[in-house]
C-alpha positions in Angstrom: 239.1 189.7 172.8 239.7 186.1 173.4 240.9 183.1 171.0 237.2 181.7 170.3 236.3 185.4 169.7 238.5 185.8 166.7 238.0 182.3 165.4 234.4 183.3 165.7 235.0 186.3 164.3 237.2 184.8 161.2 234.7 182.8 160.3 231.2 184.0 161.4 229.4 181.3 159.4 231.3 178.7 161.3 228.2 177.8 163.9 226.1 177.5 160.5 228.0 175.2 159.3 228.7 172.8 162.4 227.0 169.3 162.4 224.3 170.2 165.2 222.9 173.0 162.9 222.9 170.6 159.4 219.3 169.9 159.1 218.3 167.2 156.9 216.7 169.7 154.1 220.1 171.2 154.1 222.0 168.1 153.8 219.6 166.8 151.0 220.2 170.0 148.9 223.7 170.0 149.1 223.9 166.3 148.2 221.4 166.8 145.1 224.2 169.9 144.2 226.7 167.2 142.1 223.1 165.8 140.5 221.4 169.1 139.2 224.7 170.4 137.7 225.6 167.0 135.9 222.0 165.6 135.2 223.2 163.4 132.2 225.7 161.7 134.1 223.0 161.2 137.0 220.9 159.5 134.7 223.5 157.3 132.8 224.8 156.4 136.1 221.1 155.4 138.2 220.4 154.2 134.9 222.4 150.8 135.9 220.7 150.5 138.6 217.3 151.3 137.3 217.6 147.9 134.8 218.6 146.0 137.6 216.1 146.5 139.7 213.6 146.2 136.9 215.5 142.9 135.6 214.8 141.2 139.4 211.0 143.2 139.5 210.1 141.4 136.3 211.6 138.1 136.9 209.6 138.1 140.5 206.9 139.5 139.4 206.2 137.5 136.2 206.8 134.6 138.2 204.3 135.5 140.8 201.8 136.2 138.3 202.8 132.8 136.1 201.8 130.8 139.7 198.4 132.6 139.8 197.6 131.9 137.0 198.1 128.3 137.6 196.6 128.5 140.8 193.2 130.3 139.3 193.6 127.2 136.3 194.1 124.3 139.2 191.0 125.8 140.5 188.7 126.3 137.9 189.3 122.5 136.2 190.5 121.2 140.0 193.2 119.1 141.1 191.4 115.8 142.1 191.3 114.2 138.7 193.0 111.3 138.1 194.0 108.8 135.0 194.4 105.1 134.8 195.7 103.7 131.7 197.3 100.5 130.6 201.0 100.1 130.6 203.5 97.9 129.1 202.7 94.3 129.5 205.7 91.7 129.8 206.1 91.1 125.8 206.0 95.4 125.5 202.9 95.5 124.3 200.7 98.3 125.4 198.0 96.9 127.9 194.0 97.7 127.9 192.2 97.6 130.7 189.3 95.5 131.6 185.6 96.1 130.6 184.7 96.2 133.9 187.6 98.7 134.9 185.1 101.6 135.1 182.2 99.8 137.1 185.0 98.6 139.7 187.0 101.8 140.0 183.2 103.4 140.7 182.9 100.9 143.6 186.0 102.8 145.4 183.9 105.5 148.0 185.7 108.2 147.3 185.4 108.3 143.7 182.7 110.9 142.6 182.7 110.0 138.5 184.7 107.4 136.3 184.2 107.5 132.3 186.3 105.7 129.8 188.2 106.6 126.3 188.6 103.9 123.7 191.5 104.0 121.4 190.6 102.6 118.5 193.2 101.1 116.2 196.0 102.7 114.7 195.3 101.8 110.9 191.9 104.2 111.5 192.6 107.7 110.7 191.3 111.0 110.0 191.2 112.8 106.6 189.8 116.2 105.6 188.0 114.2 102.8 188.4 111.0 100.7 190.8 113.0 98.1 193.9 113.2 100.5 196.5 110.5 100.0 196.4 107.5 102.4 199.9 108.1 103.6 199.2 111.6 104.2 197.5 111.3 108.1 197.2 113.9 110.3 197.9 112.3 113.2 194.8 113.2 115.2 194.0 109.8 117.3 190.4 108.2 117.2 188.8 107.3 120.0 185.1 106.0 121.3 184.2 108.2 124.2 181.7 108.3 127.1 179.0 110.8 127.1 179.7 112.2 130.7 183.7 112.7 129.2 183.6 116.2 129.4 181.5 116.8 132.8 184.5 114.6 133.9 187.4 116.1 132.4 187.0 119.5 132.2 186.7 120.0 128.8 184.4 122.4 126.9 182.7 123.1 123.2 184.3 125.5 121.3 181.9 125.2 118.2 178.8 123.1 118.0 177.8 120.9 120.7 179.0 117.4 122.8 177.8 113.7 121.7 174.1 112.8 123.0 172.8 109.2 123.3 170.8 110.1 119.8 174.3 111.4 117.4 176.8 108.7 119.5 174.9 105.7 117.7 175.1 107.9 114.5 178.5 108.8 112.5 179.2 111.7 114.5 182.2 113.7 115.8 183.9 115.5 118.1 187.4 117.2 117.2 189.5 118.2 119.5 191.4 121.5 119.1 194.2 120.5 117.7 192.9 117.9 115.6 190.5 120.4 114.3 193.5 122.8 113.5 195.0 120.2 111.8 192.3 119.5 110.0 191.6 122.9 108.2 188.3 123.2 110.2 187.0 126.2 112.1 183.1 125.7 112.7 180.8 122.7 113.2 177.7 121.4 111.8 176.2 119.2 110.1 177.7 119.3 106.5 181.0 119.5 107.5 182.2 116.6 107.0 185.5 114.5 107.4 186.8 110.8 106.5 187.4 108.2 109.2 188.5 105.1 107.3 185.9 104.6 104.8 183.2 106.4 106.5 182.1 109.7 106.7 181.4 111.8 110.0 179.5 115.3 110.7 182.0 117.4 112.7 179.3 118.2 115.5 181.7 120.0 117.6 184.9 121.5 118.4 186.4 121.2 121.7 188.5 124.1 123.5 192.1 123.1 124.7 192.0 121.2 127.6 195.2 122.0 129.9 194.8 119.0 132.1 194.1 116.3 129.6 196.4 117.3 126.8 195.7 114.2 124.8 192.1 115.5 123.9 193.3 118.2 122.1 194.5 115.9 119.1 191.7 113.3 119.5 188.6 112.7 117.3 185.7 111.5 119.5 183.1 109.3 118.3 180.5 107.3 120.1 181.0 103.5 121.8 177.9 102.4 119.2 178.8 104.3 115.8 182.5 103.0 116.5 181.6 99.4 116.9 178.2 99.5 113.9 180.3 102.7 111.2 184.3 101.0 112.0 184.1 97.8 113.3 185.9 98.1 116.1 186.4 97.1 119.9 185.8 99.2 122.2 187.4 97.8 125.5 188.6 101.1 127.7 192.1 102.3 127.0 192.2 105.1 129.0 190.0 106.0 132.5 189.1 109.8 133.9 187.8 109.8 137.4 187.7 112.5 140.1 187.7 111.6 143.2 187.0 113.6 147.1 189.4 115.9 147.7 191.1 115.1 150.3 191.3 111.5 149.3 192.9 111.7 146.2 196.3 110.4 147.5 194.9 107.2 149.2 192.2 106.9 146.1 195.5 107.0 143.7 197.5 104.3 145.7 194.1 101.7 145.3 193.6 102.4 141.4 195.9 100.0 139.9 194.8 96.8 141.8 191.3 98.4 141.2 191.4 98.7 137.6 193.1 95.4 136.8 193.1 93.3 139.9 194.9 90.6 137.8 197.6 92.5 136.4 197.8 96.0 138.3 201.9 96.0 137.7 200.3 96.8 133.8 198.4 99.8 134.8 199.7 103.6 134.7 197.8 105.8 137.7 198.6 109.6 136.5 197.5 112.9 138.2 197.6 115.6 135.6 197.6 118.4 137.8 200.7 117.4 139.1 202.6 117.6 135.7 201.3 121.3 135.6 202.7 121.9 139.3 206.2 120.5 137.8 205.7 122.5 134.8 206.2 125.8 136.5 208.8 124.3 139.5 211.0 123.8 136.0 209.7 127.6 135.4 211.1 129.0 138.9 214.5 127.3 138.5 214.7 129.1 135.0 214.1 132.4 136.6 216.5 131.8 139.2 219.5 132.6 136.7 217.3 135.3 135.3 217.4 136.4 139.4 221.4 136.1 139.0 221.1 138.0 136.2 219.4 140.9 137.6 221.7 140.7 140.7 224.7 141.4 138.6 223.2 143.9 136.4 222.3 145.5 140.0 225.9 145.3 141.0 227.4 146.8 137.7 225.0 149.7 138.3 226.7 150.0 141.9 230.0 149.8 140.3 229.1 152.5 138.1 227.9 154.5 141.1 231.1 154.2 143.1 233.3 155.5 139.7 231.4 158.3 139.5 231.2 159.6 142.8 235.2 159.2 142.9 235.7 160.8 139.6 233.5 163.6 141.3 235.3 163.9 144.1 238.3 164.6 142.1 236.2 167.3 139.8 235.0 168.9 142.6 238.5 169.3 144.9 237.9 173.3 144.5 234.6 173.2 146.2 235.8 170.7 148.7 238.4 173.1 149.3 236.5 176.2 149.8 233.7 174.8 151.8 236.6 173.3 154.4 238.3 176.8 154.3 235.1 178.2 155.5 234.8 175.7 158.4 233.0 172.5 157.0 233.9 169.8 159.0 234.9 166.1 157.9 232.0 164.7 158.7 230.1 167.3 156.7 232.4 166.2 153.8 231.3 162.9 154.2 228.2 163.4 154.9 227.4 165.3 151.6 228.8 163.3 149.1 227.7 159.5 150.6 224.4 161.2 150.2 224.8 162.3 147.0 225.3 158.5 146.0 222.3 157.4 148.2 219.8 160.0 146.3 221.4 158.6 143.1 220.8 155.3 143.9 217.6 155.7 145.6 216.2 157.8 142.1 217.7 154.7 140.4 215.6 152.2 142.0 212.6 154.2 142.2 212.9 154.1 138.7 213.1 150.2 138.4 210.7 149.6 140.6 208.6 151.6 138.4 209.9 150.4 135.4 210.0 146.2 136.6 206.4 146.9 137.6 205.2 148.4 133.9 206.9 145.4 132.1 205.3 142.9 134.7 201.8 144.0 133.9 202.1 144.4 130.6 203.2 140.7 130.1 200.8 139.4 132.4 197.8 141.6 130.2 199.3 139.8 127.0 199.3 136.6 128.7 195.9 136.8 129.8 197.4 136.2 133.5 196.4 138.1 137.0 198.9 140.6 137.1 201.3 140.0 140.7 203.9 142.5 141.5 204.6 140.8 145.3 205.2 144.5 147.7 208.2 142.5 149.5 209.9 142.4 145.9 209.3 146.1 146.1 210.1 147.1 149.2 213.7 144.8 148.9 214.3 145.9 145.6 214.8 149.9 146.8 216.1 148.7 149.8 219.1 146.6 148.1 219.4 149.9 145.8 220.3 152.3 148.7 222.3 149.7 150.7 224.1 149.7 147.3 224.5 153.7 147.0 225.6 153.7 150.8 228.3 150.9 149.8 229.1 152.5 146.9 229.4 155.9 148.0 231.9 155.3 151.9 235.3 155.4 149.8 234.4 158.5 147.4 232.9 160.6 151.0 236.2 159.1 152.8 238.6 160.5 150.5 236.6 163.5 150.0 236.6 164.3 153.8 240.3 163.5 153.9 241.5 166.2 151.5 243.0 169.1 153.1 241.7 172.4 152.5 245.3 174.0 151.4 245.6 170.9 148.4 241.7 171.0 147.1 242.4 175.0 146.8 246.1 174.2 145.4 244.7 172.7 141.9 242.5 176.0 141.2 
């Protein structure tokens, strides 16, 4: 009988055991051995991962879902609205623009509609009746408004209905949202009623928020005629809305102030709303990049937390190591069993995020009333980063675990 012959015959489970005859079900059931007899640790320890994962999910995914919504707003009210206001003049003094402002910036080709606000002045406010103390203003803004305002704007009623040629000559309003909450008033019609100076108006309307023209929202809106016959005042244009083509709303922009005022256009502000909306949420993604960092150290704690417990397990388990190298396992085996036992922890782990990160993304996004966005790349490189960690985590424990000699690991029985 030769050598091999005995060494075959000494250990007949030898050829079993070599690398070529490891198939991959085996391997995965003997790395899932250290998770199904210490299942509480398994979870405590992918549990690190798992909020992670989720952290960096949610933060993507809320983001992405933030921008949609923005995206499906910009759309819906349109980014080619523009504003043209006065400015400061050389004494400081807040500028108005010319009565003609609105007839020339129609003149420019591009321009599709122009209408004007009026801010009437600031001794003229707005009172839920004639029994509230003067000093006690609600700070809800008067102005004399064009009819075609909210075709223009974007804005829409609420409660009630918009000024007509018929109610603007009469003393009728408009409230904006705000001003209406402000107000105490929830519904329109024609006996409610509140105090503008010394006159009383019929709340005819209520408007909805407007997100591109935030200053409607606090703004009672009268008529040109009922502000000049009911209040006395002027009604020269403060304040001009105008949308313009599309892809001219750059070169339309850049013509405005010379347009509006061509003797003073160094006095005139040219504004495009959308734009502070756009900044709005750039301001929004540089705040979720920390909330990124944050994730990525959560995620690295959780790989810290794998690598302990793989090596304290590699300790705990020097009898099996022992016994499975007396009966020939190789090194590699070794290796091979425990590295992935910390890949299927860490892989459960960021299944688990994922799944997790995903939950919390659309049930924010409901809440918000957004689109719900959970980009697949997030995904995809959330797992990914997860098992890169698990292999990381796990070389040192599978090293020193292939390095034990079989006569040591059986020494500490």
């Amino acid at each position: 009988m030769t050598g091999s012959d005995t060494r075959a015959r000494a250990h007949p489970d030898s050829s079993a055991l070599s690398v070529s005859r490891l198939t991959v079900g085996d391997v995965l059931r003997v790395g899932a051995t250290g998770l199904r007899t210490r299942p509480l640790r398994a979870v405590l320890s992918a549990l690190g991962v798992a909020i992670g994962i989720a952290a960096m999910l949610c933060v993507v995914g809320i983001s992405a879902s933030g921008r949609a919504d923005l995206e499906r707003t910009l759309d819906a009210l349109g980014t080619n609205l523009l504003v043209v206001q006065g400015g400061k003049n050389a004494d400081g003094d807040t500028s108005r623009l010319p009565d003609a402002a609105v007839a020339m910036i129609e003149r420019v080709g591009p321009v599709r509609a122009a209408v004007s606000l009026s801010r009437l002045p600031d001794d003229i406010h707005v009172y839920r009746n004639d029994h509230i103390p003067a000093e006690r203003t609600s700070g809800v803004i008067v102005y004399a408004s064009d009819l075609d305002l909210p075709t223009t704007t974007g804005a829409a009623i609420a409660h009630g209905a918009w000024l007509n040629p018929a109610t603007a000559e009469h003393p009728a309003v408009v409230l904006g949202a705000e001003a209406a909450r402000r107000l105490g008033i929830t519904t329109a019609g024609p006996d409610v009623l509140v105090q503008i100076a010394d006159e009383r108006f019929a709340v005819i309307g209520i408007l909805r928020p407007v997100p591109l023209v935030p200053e409607l929202d606090s703004a009672a809106l009268i008529g040109a005629r009922a502000a000049a016959d009911y209040l006395a005042a002027d009604t020269d244009p403060s304040i001009v809305y105008l949308r313009a083509a599309e892809h001219q709303v750059t070169a339309v922009r850049d013509v405005l102030a010379a347009t509006a005022n061509p003797a003073a256009p160094y006095e005139v502000v040219v504004s495009r709303p959308s734009d502070a909306l756009t900044a709005k949420r750039a301001a929004e993604r540089a705040f979720n990049g920390l909330l990124l960092g944050l994730g990525a150290v959560a995620l690295l704690v959780g790989g810290v937390g794998i690598a302990n417990i793989m090596f304290i397990s590699v300790l705990e388990r020097r009898t099996e190591i022992g016994l499975r190298r007396a009966l020939g396992a190789t090194r590699g085996q070794i290796r091979l069993q425990f590295l992935t036992e910390s890949l299927l922890l860490s892989t459960l782990g960021g299944i688990a995020g994922a799944m997790l990160g995903a939950t919390i993304t659309i049930t924010y996004a409901s809440f918000q009333q957004w689109p719900s966005v959970t980009p697949a790349w997030a995904i995809v490189a959330g797992i990914g980063s997860t098992i890169t960690i698990g292999a990381v985590a796990g070389i040192y424990p599978a090293v020193r675990a292939a390095r034990m000699p079989p006569t040591e690991a059986l020494g500490s029985v």
